[in-house]
N, C-alpha and C positions, 0 to 999 in steps of 0.2 A: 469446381472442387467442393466436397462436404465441409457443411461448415458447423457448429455445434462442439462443443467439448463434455463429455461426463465419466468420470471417474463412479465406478462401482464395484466399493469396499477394494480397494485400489492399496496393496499391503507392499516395500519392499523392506527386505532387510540384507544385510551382509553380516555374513555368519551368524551368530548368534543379536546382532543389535539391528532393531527394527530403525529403520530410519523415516519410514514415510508407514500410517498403522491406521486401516484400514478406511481409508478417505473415499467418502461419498460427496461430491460436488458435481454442479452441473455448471457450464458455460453456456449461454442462450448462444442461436447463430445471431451473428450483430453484435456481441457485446465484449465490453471489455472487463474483464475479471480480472483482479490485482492480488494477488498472493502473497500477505504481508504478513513479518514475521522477523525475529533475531536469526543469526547463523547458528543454524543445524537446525531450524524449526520443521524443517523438511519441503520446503517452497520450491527450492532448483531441482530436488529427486521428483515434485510428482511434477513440473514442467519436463525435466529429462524422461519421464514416461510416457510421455503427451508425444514428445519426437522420434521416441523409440531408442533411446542410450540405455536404457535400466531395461531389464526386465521384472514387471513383479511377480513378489513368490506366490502371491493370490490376488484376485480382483481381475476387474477387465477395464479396458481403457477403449471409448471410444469418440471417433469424430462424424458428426453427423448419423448415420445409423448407422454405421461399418463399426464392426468390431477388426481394432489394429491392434489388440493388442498381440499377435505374435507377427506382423507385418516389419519388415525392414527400413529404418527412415526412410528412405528414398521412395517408398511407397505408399507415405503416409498422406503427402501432400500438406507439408505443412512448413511455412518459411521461418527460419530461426533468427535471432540478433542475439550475439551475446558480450558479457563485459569487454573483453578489450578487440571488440571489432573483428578479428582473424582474418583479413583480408590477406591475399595472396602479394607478400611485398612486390615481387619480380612481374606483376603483370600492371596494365594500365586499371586505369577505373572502368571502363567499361568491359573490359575484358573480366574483372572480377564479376560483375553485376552479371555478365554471360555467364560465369562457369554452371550454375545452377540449372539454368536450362540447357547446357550441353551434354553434363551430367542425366538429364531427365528424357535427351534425346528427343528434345523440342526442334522441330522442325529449321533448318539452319538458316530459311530466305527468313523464315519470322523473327529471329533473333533480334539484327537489328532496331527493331521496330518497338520489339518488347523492352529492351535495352534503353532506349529512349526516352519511353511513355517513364519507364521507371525515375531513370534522370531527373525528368522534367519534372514528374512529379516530390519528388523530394529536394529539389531546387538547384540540383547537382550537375546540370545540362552541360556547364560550358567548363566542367571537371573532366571531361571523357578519359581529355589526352593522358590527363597527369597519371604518377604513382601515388601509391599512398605515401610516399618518404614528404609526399611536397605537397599533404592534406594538414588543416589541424584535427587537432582531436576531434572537437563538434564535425568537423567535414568527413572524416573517416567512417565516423559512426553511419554518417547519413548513405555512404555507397554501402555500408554493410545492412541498410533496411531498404536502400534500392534493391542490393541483390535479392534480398526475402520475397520481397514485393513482387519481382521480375517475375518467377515462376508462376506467379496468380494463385497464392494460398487458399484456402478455405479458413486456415486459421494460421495466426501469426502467434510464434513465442519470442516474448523479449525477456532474457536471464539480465535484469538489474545491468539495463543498456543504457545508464547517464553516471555510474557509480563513478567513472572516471574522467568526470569532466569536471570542470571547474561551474560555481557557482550561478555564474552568467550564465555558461552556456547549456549547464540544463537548464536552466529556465527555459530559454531558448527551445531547446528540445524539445520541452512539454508541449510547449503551443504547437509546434511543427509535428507532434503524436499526435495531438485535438483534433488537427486540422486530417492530419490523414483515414484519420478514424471516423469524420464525418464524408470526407471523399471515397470509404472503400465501407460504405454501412452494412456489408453481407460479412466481411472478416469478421469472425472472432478474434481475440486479442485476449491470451495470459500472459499477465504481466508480473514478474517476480521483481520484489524490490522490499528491501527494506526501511525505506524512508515513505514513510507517515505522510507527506507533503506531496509526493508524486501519487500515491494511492488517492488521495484526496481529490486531486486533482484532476486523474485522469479514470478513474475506473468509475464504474455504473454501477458494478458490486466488487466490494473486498473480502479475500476469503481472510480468516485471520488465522494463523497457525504458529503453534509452540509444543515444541518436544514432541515431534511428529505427529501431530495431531490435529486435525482443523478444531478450531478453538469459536467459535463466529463466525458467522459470516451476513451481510447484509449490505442496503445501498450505504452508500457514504455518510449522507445526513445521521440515517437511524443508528451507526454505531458512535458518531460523534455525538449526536447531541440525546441519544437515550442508550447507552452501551449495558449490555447484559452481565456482565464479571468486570473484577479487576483488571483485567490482562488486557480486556479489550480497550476499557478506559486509559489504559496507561500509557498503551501502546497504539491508539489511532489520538494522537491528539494530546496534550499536557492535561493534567489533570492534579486537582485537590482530592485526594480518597482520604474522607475527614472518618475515625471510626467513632461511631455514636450508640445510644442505644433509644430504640424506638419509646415514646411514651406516654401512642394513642393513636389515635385515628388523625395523621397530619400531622404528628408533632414526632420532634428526637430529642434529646440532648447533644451534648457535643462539650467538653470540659464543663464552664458553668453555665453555658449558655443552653436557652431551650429553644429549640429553629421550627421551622414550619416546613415541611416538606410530604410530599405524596407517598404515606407508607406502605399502600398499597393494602396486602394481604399479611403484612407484619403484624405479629402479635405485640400486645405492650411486653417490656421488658427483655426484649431479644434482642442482641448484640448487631450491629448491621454496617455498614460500608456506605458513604454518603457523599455522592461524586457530583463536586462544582467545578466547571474550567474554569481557570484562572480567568479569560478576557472577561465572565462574568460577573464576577468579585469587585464590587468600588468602593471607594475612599472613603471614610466618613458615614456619620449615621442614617440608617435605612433598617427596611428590614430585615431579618437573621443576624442582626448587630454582631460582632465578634472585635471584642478588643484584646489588643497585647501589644508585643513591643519590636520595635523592626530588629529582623538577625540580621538582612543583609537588602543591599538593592543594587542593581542592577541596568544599568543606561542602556537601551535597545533600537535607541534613535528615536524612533517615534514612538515609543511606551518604556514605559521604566517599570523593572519586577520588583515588586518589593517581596520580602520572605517578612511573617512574620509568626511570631512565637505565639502559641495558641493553647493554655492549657498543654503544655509539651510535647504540643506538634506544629510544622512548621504550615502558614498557608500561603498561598504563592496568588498573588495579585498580580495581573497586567492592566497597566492604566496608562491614560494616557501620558504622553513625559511631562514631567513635572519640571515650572520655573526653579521651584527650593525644594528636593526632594528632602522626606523626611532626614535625621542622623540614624546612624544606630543607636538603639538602647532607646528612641521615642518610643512612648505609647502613642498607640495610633488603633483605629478602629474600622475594623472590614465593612461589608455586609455584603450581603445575595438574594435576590429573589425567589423567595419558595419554587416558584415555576421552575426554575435556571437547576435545582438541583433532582437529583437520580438517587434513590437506592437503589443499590444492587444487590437483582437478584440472588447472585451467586455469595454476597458478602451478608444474607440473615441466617446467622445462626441461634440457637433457642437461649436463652439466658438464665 
């Protein structure tokens, strides 16, 4: 099967409201691309264009070098997984994991065989007999990406396929995607999910989208640890977006304080966005000093959050858990490493 995903200028809307505007992204063959985003950012419209549910009002959709975009799923060749599984209650697990290739008119002595390989490989072998009535949820899910599987995709779509599991068992999950994604290296893999933590985890590249729009996109490191806009910081990751104003080559303000950071191409005097994760923020004095007074803290097991009040904004510390965490209303004193902070490009504006 083709494998490859690329959306070009990829438009749909309903009626008058655009809901996915005019998205160019590419999918390498091999890779997994994570499509992260709040509800309605337009994530599950351009994956449902990928399997052929939408049609767009413009753009073309293709896999590998076939243009599908006016192709019928069933001719796209490409396996889906979605939120609450869809498994056919009334048949067994293996007969579900079959329907897809009797649907495709896959050869009937080869079934069982493909049925199998699929099983075994998502760890669901000695499930054949059962129903889904007598799966748990993690188990469910896993016959419903055998079945995906079973067909021999070129590309696999998963629509936010751990949203309904419990905490455990997506973890769970994730390791047994890792692990498949390194046993099937020709699939592509778009992966729609709104949790930050699965993106992270599991994609090569994150596309990042809001109000139907790709907003970002990049490896995982490069949008966590140097993110281009707000949006992107806020939303791959926790983030302190301190606003400051530039006041030289390496230098900002920030209430009274003067910090050291990489200003890049800023001019002095321009308003700008100044983005530290919290895990990088410690206790006590260092450089970029920043004192004020605890609003709130927070027990995380092994890190405790402190909020603290900063010139009239809050900054949010993760440190390790502390024996006697501060009270509120202590003054207490931040600091960051010049390196550890980001201006954003998208947050200089002229002053």
């Amino acid at each position: 099967m083709s494998s490859g995903i690329r959306f070009d200028r990829v438009s749909v809307a309903y009626g008058r409201h655009t809901v996915l505007d005019a998205l160019d992204l590419t999918v390498e063959p091999g890779e997994v691309m994570a499509l992260l985003g709040p509800s309605g950012s337009g994530k599950t419209t351009a994956l449902r264009a990928v399997a052929g549910f939408v049609r767009p009002a413009s753009g073309r959709v293709f896999i590998g070098e076939r243009d599908v975009t006016g192709l019928p799923p069933h001719r796209r060749g490409v396996g889906m997984v979605v939120q609450q599984y869809a498994l056919f209650p009334h048949m067994r697990v293996e007969d579900n994991v079959a329907f897809g290739m009797k649907a495709q008119k896959v050869a009937k002595a080869e079934i069982p065989g493909r049925v199998a390989e699929a099983l075994e490989m998502t760890g669901m072998a000695s499930y054949a007999k059962r129903f889904p009535r007598e799966l748990s949820g993690g188990q469910q899910q896993r016959v419903a990406i055998a079945r995906a599987l079973a067909i021999r995709p070129g590309v696999l779509l998963l629509d936010e396929p751990l949203s309904a599991l419990d905490a455990q068992l997506r973890s769970g999950m994730l390791a047994e995607l890792a692990r498949l994604h390194r046993e099937l290296p020709d699939v592509s893999i778009l992966y729609v999910t709104h949790d930050q933590v699965e993106a992270l985890t599991l994609a090569d590249q994150i596309a990042v989208m809001d109000r139907a729009r790709l907003q970002d996109c990049g490896t995982p490191q490069e949008l966590y640890r140097t993110p281009r806009t707000e949006f992107t910081a806020s939303f791959v990751g926790n983030a302190n977006l301190l606003a400051v104003t530039v006041r030289g080559t390496g230098a900002v303000s920030f209430a009274d304080a003067e910090l050291k950071a990489d200003t890049g191409d800023a001019v002095s005097g321009a308003t700008a966005t100044l983005c530290v994760r919290p895990h990088l923020v410690g206790l006590g004095d260092g450089p970029n000093a920043l004192t004020g007074r605890v609003a709130e803290v927070q027990w995380r097991g092994a890190t405790h959050r402190l909020y603290v009040e900063v010139g009239g904004e809050r900054v949010k510390a993760d440190v390790r858990e502390l024996r006697k965490p501060p009270a509120l209303g202590d003054e207490i004193t931040l600091h960051f490493a010049p390196e550890d902070a980001v201006l954003l490009a998208g947050g200089v504006t002229d002053g």
